[in-house]
C-alpha positions as CSV (number, residue, x, y, z in Angstrom):
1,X,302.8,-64.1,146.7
2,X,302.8,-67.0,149.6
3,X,305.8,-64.9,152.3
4,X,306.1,-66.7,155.1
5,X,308.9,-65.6,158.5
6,X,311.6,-68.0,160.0
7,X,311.3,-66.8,163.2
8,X,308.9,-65.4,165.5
9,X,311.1,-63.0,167.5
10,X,310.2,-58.6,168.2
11,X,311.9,-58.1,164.0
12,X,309.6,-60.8,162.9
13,X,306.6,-59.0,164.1
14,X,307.4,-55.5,162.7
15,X,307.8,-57.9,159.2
16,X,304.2,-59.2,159.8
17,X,302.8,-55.7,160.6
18,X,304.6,-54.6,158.0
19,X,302.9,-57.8,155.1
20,X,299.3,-57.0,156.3
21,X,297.9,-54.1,154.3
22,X,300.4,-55.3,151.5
23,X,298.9,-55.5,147.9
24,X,299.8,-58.8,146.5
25,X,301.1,-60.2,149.3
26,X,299.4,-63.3,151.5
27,X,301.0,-63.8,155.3
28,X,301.0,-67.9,155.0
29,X,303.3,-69.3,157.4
30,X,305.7,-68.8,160.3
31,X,308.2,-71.1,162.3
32,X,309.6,-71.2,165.3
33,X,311.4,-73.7,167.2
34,X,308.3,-73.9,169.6
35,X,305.1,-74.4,168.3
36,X,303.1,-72.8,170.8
37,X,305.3,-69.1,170.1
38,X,304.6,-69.5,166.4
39,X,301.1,-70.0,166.6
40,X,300.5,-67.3,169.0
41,X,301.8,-65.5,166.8
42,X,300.4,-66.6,163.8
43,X,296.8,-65.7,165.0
44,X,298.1,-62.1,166.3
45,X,299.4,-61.3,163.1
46,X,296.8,-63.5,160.5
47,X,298.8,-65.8,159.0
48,X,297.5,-69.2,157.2
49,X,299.7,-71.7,159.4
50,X,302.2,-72.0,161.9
51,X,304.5,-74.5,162.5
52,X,306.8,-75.9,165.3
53,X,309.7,-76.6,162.7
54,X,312.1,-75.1,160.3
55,X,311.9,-78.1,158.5
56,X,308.1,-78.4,158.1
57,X,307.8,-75.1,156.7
58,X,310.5,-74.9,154.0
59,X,308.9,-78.2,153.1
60,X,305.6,-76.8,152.4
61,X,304.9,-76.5,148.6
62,X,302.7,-73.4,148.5
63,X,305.9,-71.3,150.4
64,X,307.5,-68.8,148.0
65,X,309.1,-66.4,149.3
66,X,310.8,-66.6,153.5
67,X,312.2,-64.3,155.4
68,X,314.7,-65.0,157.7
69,X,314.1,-63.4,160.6
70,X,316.6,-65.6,163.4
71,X,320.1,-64.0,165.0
72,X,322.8,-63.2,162.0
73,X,324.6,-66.5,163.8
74,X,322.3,-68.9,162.2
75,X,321.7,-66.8,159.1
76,X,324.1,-69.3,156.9
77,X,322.3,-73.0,158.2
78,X,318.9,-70.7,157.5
79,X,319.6,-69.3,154.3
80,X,321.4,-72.7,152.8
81,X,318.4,-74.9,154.5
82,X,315.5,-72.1,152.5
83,X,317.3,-72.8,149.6
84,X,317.5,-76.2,149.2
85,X,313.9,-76.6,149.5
86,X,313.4,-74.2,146.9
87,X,312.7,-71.0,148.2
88,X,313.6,-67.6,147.7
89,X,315.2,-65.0,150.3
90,X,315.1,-62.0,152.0
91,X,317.7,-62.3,155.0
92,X,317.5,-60.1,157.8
93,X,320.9,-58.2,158.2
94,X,323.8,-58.5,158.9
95,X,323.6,-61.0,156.3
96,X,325.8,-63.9,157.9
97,X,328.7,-64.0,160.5
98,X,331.6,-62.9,157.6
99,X,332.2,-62.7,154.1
100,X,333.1,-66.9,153.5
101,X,329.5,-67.9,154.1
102,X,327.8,-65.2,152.4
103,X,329.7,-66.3,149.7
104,X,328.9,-69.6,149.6
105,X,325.0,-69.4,150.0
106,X,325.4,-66.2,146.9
107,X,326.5,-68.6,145.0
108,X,324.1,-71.9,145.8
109,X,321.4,-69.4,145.1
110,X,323.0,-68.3,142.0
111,X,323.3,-72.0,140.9
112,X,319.8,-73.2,142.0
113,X,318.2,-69.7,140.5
114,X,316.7,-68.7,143.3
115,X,316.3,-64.9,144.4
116,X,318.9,-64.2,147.7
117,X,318.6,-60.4,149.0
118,X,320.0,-58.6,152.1
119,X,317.4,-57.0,154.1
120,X,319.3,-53.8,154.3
121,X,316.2,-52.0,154.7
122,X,317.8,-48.3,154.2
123,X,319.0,-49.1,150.6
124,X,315.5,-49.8,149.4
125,X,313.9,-46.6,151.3
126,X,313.0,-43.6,148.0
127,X,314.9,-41.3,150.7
128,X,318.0,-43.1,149.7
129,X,317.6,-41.8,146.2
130,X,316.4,-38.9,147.3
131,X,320.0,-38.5,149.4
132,X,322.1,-39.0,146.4
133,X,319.6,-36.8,144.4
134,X,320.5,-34.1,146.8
135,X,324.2,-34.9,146.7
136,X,324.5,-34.7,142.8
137,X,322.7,-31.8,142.5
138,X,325.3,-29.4,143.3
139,X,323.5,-27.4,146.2
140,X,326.6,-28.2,148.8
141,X,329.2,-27.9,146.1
142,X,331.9,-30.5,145.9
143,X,331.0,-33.4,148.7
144,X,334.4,-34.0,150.8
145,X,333.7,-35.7,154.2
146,X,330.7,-37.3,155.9
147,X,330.2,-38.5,159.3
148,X,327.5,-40.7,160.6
149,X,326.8,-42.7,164.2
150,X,324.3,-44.5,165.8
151,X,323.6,-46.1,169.2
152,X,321.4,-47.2,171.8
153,X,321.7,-48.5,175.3
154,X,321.9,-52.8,174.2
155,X,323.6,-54.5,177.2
156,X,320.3,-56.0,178.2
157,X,320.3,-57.5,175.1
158,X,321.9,-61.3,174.9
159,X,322.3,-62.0,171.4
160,X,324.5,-58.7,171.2
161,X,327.1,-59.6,174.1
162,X,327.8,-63.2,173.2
163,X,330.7,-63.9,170.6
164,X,328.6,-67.0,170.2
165,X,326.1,-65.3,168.7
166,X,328.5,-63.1,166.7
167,X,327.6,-60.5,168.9
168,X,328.8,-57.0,169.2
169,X,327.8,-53.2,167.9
170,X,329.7,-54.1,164.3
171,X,327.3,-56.6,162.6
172,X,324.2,-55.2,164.0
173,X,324.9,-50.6,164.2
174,X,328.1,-50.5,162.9
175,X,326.6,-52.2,159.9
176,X,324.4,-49.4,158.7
177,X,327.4,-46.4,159.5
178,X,329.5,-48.6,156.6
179,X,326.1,-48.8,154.5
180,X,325.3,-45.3,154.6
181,X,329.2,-44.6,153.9
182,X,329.0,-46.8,151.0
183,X,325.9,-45.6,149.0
184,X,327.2,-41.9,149.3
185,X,330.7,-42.5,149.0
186,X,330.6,-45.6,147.0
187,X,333.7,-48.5,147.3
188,X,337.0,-47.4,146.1
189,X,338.6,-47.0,149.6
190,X,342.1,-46.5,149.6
191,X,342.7,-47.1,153.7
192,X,340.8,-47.7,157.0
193,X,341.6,-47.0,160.8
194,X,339.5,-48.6,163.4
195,X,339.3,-48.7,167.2
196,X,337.0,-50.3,169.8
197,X,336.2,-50.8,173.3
198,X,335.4,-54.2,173.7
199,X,332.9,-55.5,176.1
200,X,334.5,-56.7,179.6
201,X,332.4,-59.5,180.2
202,X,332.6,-61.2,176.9
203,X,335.5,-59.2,174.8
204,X,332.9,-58.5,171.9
205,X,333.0,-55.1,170.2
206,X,331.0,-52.6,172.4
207,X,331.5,-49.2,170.5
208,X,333.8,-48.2,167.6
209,X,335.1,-45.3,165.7
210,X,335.9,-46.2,161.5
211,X,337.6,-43.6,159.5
212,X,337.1,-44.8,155.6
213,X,340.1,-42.9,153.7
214,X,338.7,-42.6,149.7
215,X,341.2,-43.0,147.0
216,X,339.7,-39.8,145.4
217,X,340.2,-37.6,148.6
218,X,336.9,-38.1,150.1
219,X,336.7,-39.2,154.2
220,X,334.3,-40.9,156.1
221,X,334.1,-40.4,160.2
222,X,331.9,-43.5,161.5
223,X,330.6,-44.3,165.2
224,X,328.3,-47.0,166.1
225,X,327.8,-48.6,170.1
226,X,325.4,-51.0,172.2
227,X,326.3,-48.6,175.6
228,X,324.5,-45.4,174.5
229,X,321.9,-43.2,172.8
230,X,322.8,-41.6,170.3
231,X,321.5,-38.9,167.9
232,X,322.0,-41.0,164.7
233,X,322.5,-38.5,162.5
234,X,324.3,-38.4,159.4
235,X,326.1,-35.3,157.3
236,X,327.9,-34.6,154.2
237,X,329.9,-31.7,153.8
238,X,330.9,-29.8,150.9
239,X,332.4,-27.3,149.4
240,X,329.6,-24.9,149.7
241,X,327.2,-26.3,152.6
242,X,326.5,-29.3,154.1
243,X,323.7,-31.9,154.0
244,X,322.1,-33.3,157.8
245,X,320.1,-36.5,157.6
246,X,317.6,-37.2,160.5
247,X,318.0,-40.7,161.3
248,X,320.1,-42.9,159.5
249,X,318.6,-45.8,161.1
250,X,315.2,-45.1,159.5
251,X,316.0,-41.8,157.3
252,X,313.3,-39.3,158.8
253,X,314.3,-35.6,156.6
254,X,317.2,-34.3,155.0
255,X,318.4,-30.7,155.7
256,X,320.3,-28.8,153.2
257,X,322.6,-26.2,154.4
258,X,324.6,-23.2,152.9
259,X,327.2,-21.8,154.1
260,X,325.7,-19.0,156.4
261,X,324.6,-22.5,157.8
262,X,321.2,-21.4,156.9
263,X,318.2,-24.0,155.5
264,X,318.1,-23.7,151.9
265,X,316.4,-26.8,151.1
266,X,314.1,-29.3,153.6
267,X,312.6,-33.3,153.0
268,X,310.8,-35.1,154.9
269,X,310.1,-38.8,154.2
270,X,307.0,-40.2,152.6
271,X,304.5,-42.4,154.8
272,X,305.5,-45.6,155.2
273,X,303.8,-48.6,156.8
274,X,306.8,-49.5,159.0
275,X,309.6,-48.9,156.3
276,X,310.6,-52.8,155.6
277,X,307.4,-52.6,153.1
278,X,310.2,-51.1,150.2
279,X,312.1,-54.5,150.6
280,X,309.5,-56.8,150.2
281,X,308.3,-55.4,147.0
282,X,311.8,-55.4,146.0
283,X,311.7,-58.8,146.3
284,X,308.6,-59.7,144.9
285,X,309.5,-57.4,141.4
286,X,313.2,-59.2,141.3
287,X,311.2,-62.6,141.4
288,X,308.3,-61.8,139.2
289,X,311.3,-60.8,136.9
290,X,313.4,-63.7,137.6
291,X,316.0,-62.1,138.9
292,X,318.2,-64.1,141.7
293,X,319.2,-60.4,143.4
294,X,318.1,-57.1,143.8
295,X,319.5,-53.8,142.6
296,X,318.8,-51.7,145.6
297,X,321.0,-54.0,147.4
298,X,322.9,-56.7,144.7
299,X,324.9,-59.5,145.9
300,X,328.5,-57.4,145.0
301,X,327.5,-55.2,147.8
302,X,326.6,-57.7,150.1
303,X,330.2,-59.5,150.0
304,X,332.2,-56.0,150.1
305,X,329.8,-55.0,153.2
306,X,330.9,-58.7,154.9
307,X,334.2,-58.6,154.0
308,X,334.8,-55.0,155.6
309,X,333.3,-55.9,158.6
310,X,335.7,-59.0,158.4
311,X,338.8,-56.9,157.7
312,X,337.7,-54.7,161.0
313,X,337.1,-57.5,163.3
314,X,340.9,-59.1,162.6
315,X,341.6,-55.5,163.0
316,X,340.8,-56.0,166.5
317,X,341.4,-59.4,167.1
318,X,337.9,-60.3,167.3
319,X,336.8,-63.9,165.7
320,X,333.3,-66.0,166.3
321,X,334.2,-69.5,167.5
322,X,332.9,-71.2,164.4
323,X,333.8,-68.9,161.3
324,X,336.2,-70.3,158.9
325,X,339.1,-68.4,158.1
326,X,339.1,-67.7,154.3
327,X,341.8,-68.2,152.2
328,X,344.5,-65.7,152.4
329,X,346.9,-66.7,149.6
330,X,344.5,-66.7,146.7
331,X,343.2,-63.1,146.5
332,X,340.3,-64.2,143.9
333,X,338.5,-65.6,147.3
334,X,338.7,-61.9,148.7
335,X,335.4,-60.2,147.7
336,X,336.8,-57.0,148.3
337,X,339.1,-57.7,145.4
338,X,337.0,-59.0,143.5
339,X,334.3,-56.0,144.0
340,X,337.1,-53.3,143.2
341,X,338.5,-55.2,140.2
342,X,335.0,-55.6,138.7
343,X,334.9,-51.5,139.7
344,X,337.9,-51.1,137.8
345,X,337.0,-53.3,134.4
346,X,333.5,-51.3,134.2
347,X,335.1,-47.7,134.7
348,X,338.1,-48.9,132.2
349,X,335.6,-50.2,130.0
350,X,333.1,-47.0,129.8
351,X,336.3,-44.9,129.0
352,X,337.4,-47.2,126.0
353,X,333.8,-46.5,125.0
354,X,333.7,-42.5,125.7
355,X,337.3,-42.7,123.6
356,X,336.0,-44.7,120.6
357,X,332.7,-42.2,120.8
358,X,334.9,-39.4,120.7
359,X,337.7,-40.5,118.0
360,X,334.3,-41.5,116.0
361,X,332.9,-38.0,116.8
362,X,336.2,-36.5,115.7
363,X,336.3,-38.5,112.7
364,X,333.0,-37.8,111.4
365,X,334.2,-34.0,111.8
366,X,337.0,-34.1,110.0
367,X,335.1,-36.0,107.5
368,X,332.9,-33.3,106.8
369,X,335.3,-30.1,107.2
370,X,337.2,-32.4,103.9
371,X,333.5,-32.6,102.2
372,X,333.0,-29.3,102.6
373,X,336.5,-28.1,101.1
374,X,336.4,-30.5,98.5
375,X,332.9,-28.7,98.0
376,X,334.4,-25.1,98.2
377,X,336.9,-26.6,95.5
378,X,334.6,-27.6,93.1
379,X,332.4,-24.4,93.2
380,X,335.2,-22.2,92.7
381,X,337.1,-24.3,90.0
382,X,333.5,-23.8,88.7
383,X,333.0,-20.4,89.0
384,X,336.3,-19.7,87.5
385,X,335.4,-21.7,84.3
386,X,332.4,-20.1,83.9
387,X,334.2,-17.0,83.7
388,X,336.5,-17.9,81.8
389,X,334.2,-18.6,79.3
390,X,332.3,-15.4,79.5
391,X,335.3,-13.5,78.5
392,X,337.4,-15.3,75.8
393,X,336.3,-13.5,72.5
394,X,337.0,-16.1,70.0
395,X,333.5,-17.7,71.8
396,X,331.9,-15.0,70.5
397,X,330.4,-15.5,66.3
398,X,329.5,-12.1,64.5
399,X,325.6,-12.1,63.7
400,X,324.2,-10.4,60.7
401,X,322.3,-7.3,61.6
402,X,318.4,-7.7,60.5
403,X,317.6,-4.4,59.3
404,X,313.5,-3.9,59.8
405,X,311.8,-1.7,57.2
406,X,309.1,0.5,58.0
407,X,305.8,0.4,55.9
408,X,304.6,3.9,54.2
409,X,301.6,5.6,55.7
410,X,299.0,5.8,53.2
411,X,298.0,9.2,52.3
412,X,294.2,11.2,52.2
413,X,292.9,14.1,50.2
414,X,292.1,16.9,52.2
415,X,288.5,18.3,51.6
416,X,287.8,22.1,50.8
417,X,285.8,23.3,53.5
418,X,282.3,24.5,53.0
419,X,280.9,27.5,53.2
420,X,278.7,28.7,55.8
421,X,276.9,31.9,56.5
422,X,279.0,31.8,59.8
423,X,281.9,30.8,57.3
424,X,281.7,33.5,53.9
């Protein structure tokens, strides 16, 4: 498959380091606003062709597959311009600047049939499964609380302290606390407390505590920040241990705990070429396959993700200069209400099912506990004709008796003995 990279920034490169030793995969193009940069970097990393334009790329017919690899403040005039030329996408999180555009673009891919994915690279990793494999298992007992964080040290960086540029720890750390909180904990959250610091010079979101409140009693303690290093660790705790995740940036082991807070279980994550290389072949199967999304990270999850972060930001009274506001009197525009309501139909549907399986089960039961007395019945209604029968005397007829006579024995003549001299 033809992948070619919008963008030719540091996340562009771990993308093309990432292609190379791909199996099915050719590095065609890149673009960048400045043709020199992208072919530098075309011949560093081995792709086909470079070009100095956007524009020229998307409208190269052999292109199949782009991933946008720009600041999450163009993400929206990147993804809409990928898909009106006819290509499919894998967008670099977060995904756009709120939960209006990414709905927009999910559903102009959804009309032209064209794959649109969220390069959430944690929900493809196998330790993700492996995470919830560990979770289900039983090994902590019931799981009642996790906490996460991550940080680094990011004032240096421009893109994060511009509102402009929809800057701030939220949409590029604070992103992957909510993810990792969501594909342990799932959706259904009842309530949500959040605090920041914002950053003097600009008044973006520098660091940020998130307490997720679960409508089944479950808790979630987040931190994410641009000031510091953190250990970015993640637990969940239960009711008889608790889990520790190395790295929940880039999920390095997972620890299992009891609760003598002694190691009882220990995995460490397979080799990986860089770790994007699970979203990519995502990708590639969901458009072999025809699919316009993927299921590691589907387009439901993508809106409840945006319009979370969107519900934080107002929170704080943070707003990019350019977002639109979406439509607060028509709660069908809210993905979060769509998302829980679509929770809410599937779990009320699959308990109409389990009650019709179980009325059918209970059915068929008393069906046969009536078979088998209507069975008992008839045996012993039989039974008690049979004896009946066996007893009544006029049943019985007298029968002559046959009276067998014996034959005679023929008789024989005794002869005289002789006599001998040993006989006088």
């Amino acid at each position: 498959m033809n992948i070619s990279i919008l963008g030719a920034g540091n996340i562009a490169g771990t993308m093309a380091t990432t292609l190379q030793p791909l199996k099915d995969v050719v590095c065609y193009a890149v673009a960048a606003r400045d043709p020199v940069r992208a072919q530098v970097f075309a011949d560093k990393y081995g792709f086909a062709k470079a070009y100095g334009s956007y524009k020229d790329m998307l409208e190269d017919p052999e292109v199949q597959l782009v991933y946008i690899a720009t600041p999450h403040s163009h993400h929206y005039e990147h993804i809409k311009m990928c898909l009106n030329h006819g290509k499919h996408v894998l967008c670099e999180k977060a995904f756009t600047a709120n939960a209006r555009q990414a709905e927009e673009v999910l559903r102009l891919a959804e009309s032209k049939g064209l794959l649109l994915t969220e390069a959430m690279w944690i929900r493809y990793m196998p330790m993700a499964k492996k995470i919830l494999e560990v979770v289900n298992s039983g090994m902590i007992g019931n799981p009642t609380s996790l906490s996460a964080n991550l940080g680094y040290p990011l004032e240096h960086v421009e893109r994060l302290t511009k509102l402009s540029l929809c800057g701030g720890a939220l949409l590029d750390l604070g992103v992957y606390v909510l993810n990792f909180a969501s594909m342990i904990f799932g959706n259904d959250i009842e309530s949500m407390a959040a605090n920041c610091v914002k950053y003097p010079r600009s008044g973006v979101d520098a660091q940020e505590t998130i307490m997720l409140t679960y409508r089944d009693g479950r808790m979630a303690s987040l931190y994410a920040t641009m000031l510091a290093q953190t250990d970015r660790r993640g637990f969940i705790h239960g009711t008889n241990g608790y889990i520790e995740i190395e790295n929940i940036n880039n999920f390095e082991s997972i620890k299992v705990y009891n609760l003598e807070r002694r190691v009882i279980a220990e995995y460490a994550a397979p080799m990986q070429v860089t770790g994007y290389e699970y979203e990519v072949m995502s990708a590639m199967k969901a458009i072999k396959e025809g699919a316009i999304e993927c299921p590691e990270m589907p387009h439901v999850e993508t809106l409840f993700m945006m319009q979370l972060m969107d519900n934080i930001r107002a929170a704080w009274g943070i707003k990019f200069p350019y977002e639109v506001e979406r439509i607060e009197d028509d709660p069908e525009e809210d993905p979060v209400v769509t998302a829980r309501k679509a929770a809410e139909a599937k779990r009320a549907e699959e308990a109409r099912k389990a009650a019709e399986e179980a009325m059918k089960k209970t059915e068929e039961a008393k069906k046969r506990a009536e078979d088998k007395r209507a069975e008992e019945a008839a045996a012993k209604e039989e039974a008690a004709k049979v004896l009946d029968e066996a007893t009544d005397p006029d049943d019985f007829e007298d029968e002559p008796v046959k009276v067998i006579e014996k034959e005679p024995e023929e008789k024989t003549e005794e002869k005289p003995e002789e006599k001998t001299e040993e006989n006088p």
